[in-house]
N, C-alpha and C positions, 0 to 999 in steps of 0.2 A: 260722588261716585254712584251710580248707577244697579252698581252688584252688589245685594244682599239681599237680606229676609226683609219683606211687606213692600217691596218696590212696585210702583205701581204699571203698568201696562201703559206703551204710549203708543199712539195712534199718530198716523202720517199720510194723507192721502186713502187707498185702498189696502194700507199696510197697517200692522200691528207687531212692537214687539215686545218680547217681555223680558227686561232683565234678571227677571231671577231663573229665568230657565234656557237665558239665550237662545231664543226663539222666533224667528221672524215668520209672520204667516201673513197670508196676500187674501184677501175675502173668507178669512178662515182656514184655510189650507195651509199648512204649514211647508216650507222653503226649506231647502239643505242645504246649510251653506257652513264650510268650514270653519275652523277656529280663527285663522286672521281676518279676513270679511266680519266679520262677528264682533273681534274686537274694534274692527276701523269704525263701525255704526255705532257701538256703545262711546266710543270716545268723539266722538261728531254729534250724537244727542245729547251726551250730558256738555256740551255747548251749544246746540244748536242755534244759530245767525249767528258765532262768532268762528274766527279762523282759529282751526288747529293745526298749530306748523307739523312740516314735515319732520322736523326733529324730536316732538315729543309723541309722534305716532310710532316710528323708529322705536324710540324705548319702552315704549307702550309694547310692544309685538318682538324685541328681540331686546332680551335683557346683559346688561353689560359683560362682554366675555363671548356673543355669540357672533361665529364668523357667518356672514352673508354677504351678497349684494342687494344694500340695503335700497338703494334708488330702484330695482329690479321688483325686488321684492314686493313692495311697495304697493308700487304702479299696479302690479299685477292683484294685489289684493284688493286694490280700493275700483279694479276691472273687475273683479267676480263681484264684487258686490254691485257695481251699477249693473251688472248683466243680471242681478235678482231684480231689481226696483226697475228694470225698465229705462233705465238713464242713459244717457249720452252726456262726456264730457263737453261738446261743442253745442247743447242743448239742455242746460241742467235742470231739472224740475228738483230734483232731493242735492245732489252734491257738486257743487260749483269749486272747480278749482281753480287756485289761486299760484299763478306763473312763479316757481322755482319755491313758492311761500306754501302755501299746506292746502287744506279743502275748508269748506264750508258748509255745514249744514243748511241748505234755506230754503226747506218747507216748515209751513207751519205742524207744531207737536201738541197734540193734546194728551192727557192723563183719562184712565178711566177712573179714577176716583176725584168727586168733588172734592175742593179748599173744605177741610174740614172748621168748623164752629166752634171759635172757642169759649170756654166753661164760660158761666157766671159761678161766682161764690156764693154762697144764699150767704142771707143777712147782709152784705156789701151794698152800698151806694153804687149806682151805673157812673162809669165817666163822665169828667165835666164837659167834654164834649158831646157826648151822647143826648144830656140833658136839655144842652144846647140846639142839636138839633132836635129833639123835640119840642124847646118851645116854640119855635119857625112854624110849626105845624097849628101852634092856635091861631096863628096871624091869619086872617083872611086873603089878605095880598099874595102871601105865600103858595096858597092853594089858587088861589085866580092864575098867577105867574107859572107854576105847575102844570095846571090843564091849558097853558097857551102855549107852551113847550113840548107838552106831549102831544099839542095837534100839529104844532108847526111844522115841527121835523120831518114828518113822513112830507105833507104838501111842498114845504120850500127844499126838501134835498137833502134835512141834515141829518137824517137817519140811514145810517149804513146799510149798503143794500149786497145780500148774499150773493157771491162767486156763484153763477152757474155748475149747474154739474153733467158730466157726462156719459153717455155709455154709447160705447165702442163695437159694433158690430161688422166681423166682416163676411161678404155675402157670396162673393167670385171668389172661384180657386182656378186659375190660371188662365184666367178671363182677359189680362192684358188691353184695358181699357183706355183710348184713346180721346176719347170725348163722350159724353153722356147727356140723357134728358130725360125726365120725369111725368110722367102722368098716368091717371087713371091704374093707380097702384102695380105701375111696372117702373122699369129704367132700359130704357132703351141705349145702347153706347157699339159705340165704334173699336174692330178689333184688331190690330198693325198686321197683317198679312205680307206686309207690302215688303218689309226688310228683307235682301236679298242674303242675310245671313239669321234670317229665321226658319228659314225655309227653303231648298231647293224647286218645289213643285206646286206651289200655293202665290199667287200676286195675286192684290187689290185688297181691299178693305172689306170685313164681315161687320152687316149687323148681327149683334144680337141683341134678347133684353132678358131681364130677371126679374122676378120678383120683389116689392120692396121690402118684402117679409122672407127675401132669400128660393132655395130651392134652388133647380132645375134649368140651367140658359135654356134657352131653346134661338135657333137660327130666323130671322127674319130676313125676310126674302123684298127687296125695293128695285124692280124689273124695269122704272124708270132711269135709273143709273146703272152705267156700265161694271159690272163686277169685276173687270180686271184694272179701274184706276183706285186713285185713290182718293178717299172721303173722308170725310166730317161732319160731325153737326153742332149747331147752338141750337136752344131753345129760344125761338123769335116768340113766343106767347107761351107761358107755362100753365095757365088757367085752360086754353083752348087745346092745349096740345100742338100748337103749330110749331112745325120744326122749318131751320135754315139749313139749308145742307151744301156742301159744295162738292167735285169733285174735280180731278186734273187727273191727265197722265201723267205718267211716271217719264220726269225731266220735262216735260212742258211748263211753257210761260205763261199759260193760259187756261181757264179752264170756266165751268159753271156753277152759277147760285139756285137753287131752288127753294121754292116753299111747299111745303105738303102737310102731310095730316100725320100724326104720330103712328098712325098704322100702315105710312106709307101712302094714302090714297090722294085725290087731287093735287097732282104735284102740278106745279106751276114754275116755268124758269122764269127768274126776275133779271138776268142779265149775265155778263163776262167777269171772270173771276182772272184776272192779272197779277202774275208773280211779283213780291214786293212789295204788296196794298195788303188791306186786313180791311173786310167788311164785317156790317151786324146791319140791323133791321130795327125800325122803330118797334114800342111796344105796340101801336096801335097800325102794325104790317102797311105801313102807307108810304115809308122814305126808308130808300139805302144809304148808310152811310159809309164811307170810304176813307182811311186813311193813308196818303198817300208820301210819299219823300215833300213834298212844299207843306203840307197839313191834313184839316178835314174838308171834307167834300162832302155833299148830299145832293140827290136826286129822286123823284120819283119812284114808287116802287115799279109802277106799268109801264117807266119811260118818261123821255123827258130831258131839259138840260142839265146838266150838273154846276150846281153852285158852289162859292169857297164860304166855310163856316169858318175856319179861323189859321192861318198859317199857325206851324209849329216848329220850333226849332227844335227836333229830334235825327237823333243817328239813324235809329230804324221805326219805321209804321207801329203804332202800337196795336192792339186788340183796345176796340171802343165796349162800354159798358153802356146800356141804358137804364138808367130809374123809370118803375114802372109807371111812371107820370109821363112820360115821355116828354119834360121837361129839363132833365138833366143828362149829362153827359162827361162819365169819368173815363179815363186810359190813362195808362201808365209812360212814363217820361225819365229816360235814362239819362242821369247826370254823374260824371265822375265816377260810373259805373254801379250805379246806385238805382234804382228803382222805384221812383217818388208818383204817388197819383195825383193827376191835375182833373180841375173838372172846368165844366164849362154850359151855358144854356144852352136849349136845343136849337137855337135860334143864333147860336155863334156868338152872343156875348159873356161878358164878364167871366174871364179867363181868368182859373183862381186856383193854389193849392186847394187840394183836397186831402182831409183828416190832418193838419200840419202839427195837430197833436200830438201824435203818434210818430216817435221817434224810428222805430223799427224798420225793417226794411219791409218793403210789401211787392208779392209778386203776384196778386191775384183779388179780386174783389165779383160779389154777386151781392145783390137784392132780390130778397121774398116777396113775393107773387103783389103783394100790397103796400110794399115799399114801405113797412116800418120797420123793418131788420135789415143791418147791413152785414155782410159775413164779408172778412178778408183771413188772406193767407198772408202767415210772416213767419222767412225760417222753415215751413213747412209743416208749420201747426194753425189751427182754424182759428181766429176769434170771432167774437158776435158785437154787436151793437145797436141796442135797441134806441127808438124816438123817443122823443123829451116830452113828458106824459106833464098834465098839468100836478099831480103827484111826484113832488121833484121838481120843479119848474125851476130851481136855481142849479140846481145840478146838471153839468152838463154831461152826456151819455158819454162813457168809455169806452174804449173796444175790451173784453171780457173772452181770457182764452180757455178756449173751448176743450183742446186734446195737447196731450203732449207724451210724448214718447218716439219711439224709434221711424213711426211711418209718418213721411212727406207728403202732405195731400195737397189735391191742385184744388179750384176755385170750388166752393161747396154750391150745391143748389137745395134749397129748401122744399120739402112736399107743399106742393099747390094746397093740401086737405088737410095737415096737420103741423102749424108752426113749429112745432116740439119735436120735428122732424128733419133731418138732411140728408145728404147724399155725398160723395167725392168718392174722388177716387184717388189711391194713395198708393204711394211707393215704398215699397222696405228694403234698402240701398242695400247691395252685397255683390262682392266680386270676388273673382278666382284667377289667382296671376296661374299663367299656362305658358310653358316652356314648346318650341316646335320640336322636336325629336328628327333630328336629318333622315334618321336610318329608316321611322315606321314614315314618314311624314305626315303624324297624328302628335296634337298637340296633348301635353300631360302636363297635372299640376306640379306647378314648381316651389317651392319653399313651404310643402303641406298646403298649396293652395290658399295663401297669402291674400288677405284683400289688402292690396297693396298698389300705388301707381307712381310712375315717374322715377324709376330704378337705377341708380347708376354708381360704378364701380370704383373701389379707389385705382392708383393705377398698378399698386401690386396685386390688383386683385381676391384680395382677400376678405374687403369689409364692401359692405351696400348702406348707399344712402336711401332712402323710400319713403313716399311719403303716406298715410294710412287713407286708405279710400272703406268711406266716404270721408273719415273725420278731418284730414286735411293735418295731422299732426307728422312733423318731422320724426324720423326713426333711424337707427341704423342698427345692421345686425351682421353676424360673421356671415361668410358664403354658402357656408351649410345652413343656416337659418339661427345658431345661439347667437348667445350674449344680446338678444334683442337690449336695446337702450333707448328711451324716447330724450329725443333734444329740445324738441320743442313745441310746448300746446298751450302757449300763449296767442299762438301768431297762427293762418291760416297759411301754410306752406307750397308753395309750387317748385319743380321742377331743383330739384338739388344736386349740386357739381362739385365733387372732388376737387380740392385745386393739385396739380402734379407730383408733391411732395406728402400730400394726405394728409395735411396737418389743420387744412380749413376745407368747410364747406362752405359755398356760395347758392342760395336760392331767394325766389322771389316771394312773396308774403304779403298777407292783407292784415293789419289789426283786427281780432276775431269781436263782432259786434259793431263794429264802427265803419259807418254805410256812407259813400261817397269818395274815399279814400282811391287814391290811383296804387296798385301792385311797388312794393319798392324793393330794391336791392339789398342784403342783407348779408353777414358774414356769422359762422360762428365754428369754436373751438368742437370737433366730433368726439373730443374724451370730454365734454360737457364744459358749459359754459351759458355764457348769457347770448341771445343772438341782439348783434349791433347793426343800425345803417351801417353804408359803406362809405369811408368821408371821402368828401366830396359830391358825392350823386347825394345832390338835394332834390330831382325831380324823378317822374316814374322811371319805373326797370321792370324789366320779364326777364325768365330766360335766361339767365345767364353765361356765360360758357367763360371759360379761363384760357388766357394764352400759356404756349408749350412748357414756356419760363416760368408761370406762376406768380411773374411783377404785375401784371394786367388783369382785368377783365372785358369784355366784350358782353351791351346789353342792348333794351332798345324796348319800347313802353308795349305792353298789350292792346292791341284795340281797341277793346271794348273797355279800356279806362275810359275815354274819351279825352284825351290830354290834348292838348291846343297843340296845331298844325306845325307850329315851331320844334319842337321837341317828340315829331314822331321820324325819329331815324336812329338809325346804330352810331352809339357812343363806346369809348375806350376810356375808362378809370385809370390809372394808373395809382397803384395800392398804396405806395407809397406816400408818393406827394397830394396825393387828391385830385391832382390834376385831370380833366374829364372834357376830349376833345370828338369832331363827330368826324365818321367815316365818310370822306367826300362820295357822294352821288348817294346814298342811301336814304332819303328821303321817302318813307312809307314801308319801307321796311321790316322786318322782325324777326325773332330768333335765329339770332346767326350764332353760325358755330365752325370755330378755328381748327384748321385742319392739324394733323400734329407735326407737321414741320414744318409748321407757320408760314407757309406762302399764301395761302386761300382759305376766305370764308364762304359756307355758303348759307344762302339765308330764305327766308321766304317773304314774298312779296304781297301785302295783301291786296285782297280783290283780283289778284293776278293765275294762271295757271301756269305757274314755272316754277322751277329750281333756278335760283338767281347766285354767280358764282362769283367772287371778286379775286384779283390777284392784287396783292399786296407789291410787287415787282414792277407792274407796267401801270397798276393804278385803274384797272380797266373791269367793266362790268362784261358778263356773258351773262346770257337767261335759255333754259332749258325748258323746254313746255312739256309738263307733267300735270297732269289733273289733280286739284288737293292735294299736293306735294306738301307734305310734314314728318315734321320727327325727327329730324334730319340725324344720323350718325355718323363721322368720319370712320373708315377702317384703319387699321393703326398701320400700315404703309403708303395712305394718303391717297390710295387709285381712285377708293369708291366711296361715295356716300348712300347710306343706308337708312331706305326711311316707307313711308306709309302713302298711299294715294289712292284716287276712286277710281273705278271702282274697287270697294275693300280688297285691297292686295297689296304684300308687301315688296318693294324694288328694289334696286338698286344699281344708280350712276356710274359709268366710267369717266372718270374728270376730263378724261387727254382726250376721247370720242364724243363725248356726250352721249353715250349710247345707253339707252334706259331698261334693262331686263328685270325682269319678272320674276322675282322669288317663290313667293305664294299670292295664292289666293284664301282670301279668310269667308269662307261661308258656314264654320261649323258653329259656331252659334253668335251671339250680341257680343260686341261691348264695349267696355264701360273706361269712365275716366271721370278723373274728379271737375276738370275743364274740359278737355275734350277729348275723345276715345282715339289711341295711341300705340305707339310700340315702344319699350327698351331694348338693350340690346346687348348681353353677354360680352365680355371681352374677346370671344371665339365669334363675336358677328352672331349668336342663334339670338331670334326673336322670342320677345316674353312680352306677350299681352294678355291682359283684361279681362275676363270672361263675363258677360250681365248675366249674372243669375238674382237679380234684385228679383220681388215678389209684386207688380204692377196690377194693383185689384180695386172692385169697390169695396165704400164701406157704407155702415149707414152709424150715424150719429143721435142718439136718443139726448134730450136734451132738457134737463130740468131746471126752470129757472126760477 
């Protein structure tokens, strides 16, 4: 036990706590945290790396005889305490939980007091071992053998090399930064103007820059690009300051590349910017490169023919990387919905994973100014990777993460002038579920402003299924907002469906950590339980929806699994048998949803601009041309389907007409979704979505290694 007199003080990261005063303090400053958070920690350190079930933390916090809900209770205690230490369930740096089994301590714990020395007896003989090792000590060999170990280790690798350390500074406060670049101790970056629901009176993209010691933005002005489209930049030279910039209108398929000078001067267009493609720039500004639906391509920077560097079998273009050797060449390569880096010479041969180490998923990658650090994002935290020094020569470099905590940062860039140095720019995920109000028709928070997504109701209306945005954990709570219950935070949850009779829910689900996996179908009991496949659908599912009866389901794989062209159409399970047959003509299909008196689905079609409607009767397709048609909702006497399109405005279908009317338009601010930004929809038909109030800013990364 941990509680009593002389206990020693242990150390966690940037935390300290002290057992005998029940005290947790963060760089000295001491934390307030209640009496259950309090106990969940003292009973987690004095295991620390082992599991403490959930059953002996229960009696640990509620002693026999006291009435609670104890799975509530819980949850909710071992939530105030990650909300001291900075944690995240689906991100653990201190407390890993363990699905329906307990938590886990696993960061490393020190004590401030050394392993004390114990006594010698005077007059006592030393141990026979003691003796032992010091006779080794007259041996000559012994001492040669010694000094070739203490040199070896550091040169071949075998001496353990310290964890970097970090510090976290952030520089923008509602800077909203869309791309950035570094030099000559500013950051110059790009600001989203462009959202027509950030803004009624403001298009195109704002530079601005900051200081990289913070302060003051101030507006920079590039009078060679039009101010009403929209922009970007990469750094094509980070030593020289030269920047890549692009611009398009807003819906155009086309648009410009330019190179200029960080302060905007000598701008030069290199060529056509085409929707679709992803370019970048040698480091030595001489060859565009291009990634296009067949592979890579490169050309001249001044012009010229374009050649093929290497066909790639990819769904979409990726963003190319160059090493500042301009020798190499890494992008990213989506498999199974996964996000693996390949690399490749400049010259288009030897086509190879890249880092295939590193098991994690990775959505971003940059190299410092001299190509011996490599920085990647995985999850949304930074690691590093330094060159293989002839100190170490048998050790191979590992990636070394850098931040962890609540904010998602995209690809870092290193100061040109001090490797101890970075930059990104990071997101601190948060949403506000917002109810429309028919009468004011001003949207208000609904369930105390919930960050919550993918909502939906049983059919007596009384409970909500939902799943937690950002963390992707299943929930259910009464209509007024009690009895909140988490079902499930083993599994990354999407889109959850009542079945008719309330007694199951049906949603779709990734294994949380495990990268490649296609979305699958899932069942589970809402007064708690374990969540099962669904038998039979052995291949992917999205989406699900339930036929009227509640014998069925209706599903159909996400796109961006990438699942083989056989198995991208709407199937029917049947709960019982297993049985799982496909809906004739639905080929490319996706989220369909049964109407409630089972005559018609309607579904969405990808790549398509329609509302796609099937009759179960005549076996016969109709298609509706709607722009980004999603979300789809039946009304419960089957006329209208209700749902989301572009521009941001909510609709809704007459089945018998086809006639498409216009509910609202959403311009009062962003938002958000855990896949893609959405609407639910009240048993009364009122819309409830989203609100982004995330925190989208730079940071800068001090970095001790």
């Amino acid at each position: 036990m941990l509680e009593g007199p002389n206990q020693p003080k242990l150390r966690f990261g940037v935390f300290e706590f002290d057992p005998q005063a029940r005290e947790l303090s963060k760089h000295g400053v001491r934390l307030k945290l209640q009496d259950q958070p309090i106990q969940v920690l003292t009973a987690l350190l004095e295991q620390a790396g082992q599991i403490v079930p959930r059953d002996a933390l229960q009696r640990r916090l509620w002693p026999d005889g006291t009435f609670v809900d104890f799975d509530q209770s819980l949850n909710k205690a071992v939530n105030k305490l990650r909300e001291a230490l900075g944690d995240s369930a689906d991100k653990p740096v201190y407390i890993e939980t363990l699905a329906r089994r307990g938590y886990r301590f696993v960061a490393a714990v020190e004590t401030d007091r050394s392993k004390p020395q114990e006594p010698e007896s005077p007059g006592l003989p030393p141990p026979v071992e003691r003796a032992r090792a010091q006779s080794h000590v007259r041996h000559p060999w012994f001492l040669l053998a010694f000094c070739l170990l203490t040199v070896a280790a550091p040169v071949t690798g075998l001496w353990p090399v310290p964890a970097p350390t970090a510090r976290v500074t952030q520089l923008t406060y509602g800077g909203r930064p869309d791309s950035i670049a570094v030099h000559g101790g500013r950051i110059l970056y790009t600001s989203a103007s462009h959202s027509p629901s950030a803004s009624k009176t403001r298009n195109g993209t704002e530079f601005w820059s900051i200081s990289t010691g913070g302060g003051q933005p101030r507006r920079e002005r590039l009078p060679f690009l039009n101010p009403e489209y929209l922009a970007w930049l990469q750094p094509a030279d980070p030593r020289q300051g030269v920047l890549l910039i692009f611009q398009t209108a807003f819906g155009a398929s086309r648009g410009d590349m330019w190179l200029a000078e960080f302060d905007g001067s000598k701008p030069r267009r290199i060529g056509e910017l085409r929707e679709g493609n992803n370019y970048s720039v040698s480091p030595d500004l001489k060859t565009v490169l291009r990634s296009g639906e067949e592979g890579l391509f490169a050309r001249p920077v001044d012009g010229g023919p374009e050649r093929l560097l290497a066909r790639i079998d990819w769904k979409l273009p990726a963003d190319t990387v160059w090493h500042p050797s301009g020798e190499r060449i890494e992008f990213n390569l989506l498999r199974q919905g996964a996000a693996r880096f390949w690399e490749l010479n400049a010259n288009g041969t030897r086509l190879r994973p890249f880092l295939p180490e590193f098991q994690g998923e990775m959505s971003g990658t940059s190299w410092s100014p001299d190509g011996e650090r490599l920085y990647l994002v995985s999850e949304g935290d930074i690691y590093s990777r330094g060159s293989r020094r002839w100190l170490g020569w048998l050790r191979s470099p590992q990636p070394q993460r850098l931040t962890a905590g609540s904010v998602s940062y995209g690809s870092p860039l290193e100061d040109p002038t001090d490797p101890r140095v970075i930059y990104a720019g990071g997101v601190l995920t948060h949403g506000e579920l917002m109810q429309l109000n028919r009468h004011t028709d001003h949207f208000e928070p609904y369930l105390d402003g919930l960050s919550a997504d993918g909502l939906d109701y049983s059919a007596d209306g009384q409970w909500i299924a939902y799943v937690s945005y950002p963390g992707r954990e299943l929930w259910k709570c009464r209509r007024d907002g009690s009895d909140k219950l988490l079902l499930e935070d083993g599994l990354w949850a999407d889109k959850p469906r009542w079945s008719p009779d309330g007694k199951r829910l049906a949603f779709a689900a990734l294994r949380k950590g495990v990268w490649g996996e296609p979305h699958r179908i899932h069942l589970i009991d809402p007064s708690g339980g374990k969540a099962e496949p669904v038998k039979g659908v052995n291949g992917p599912g999205f989406d699900p929806t339930w036929s009227p009866d509640g014998k069925r389901l209706l599903f159909a794989p996400w796109d961006y699994d990438l699942v083989p062209k056989q198995d991208r159409h709407i199937s029917i399970v049947d709960l019982e048998t297993g049985e799982v047959r496909m809906v004739p003509g639905s080929e490319e299909m996706t989220s369909p949803r049964w109407s409630p008196d089972g005559h018609h689905l309607v579904v969405f079609r990808w790549g398509q601009p329609t509302a796609t409607f099937y009759d179960f009767g005549t076996g016969r397709w109709t298609e509706v041309h709607i722009e980004a048609f999603g979300f789809q909702s039946w009304s419960k006497d089957s006329k209208f389907v209700y749902g989301i399109s572009e521009p941001t405005r909510l609709v809704r279908v007459d089945v018998a007409t086809h006639k498409l009317e216009e509910v609202r338009r959403i311009d009062d601010f962003r938002l958000a979704g855990n896949i893609f930004a959405g609407v639910s929809w009240t048993p009364e038909m009122e819309p409830l979505i989203l609100a982004d109030h995330s925190a989208n800013e730079i940071y800068r990364i001090d970095v001790e290694r």
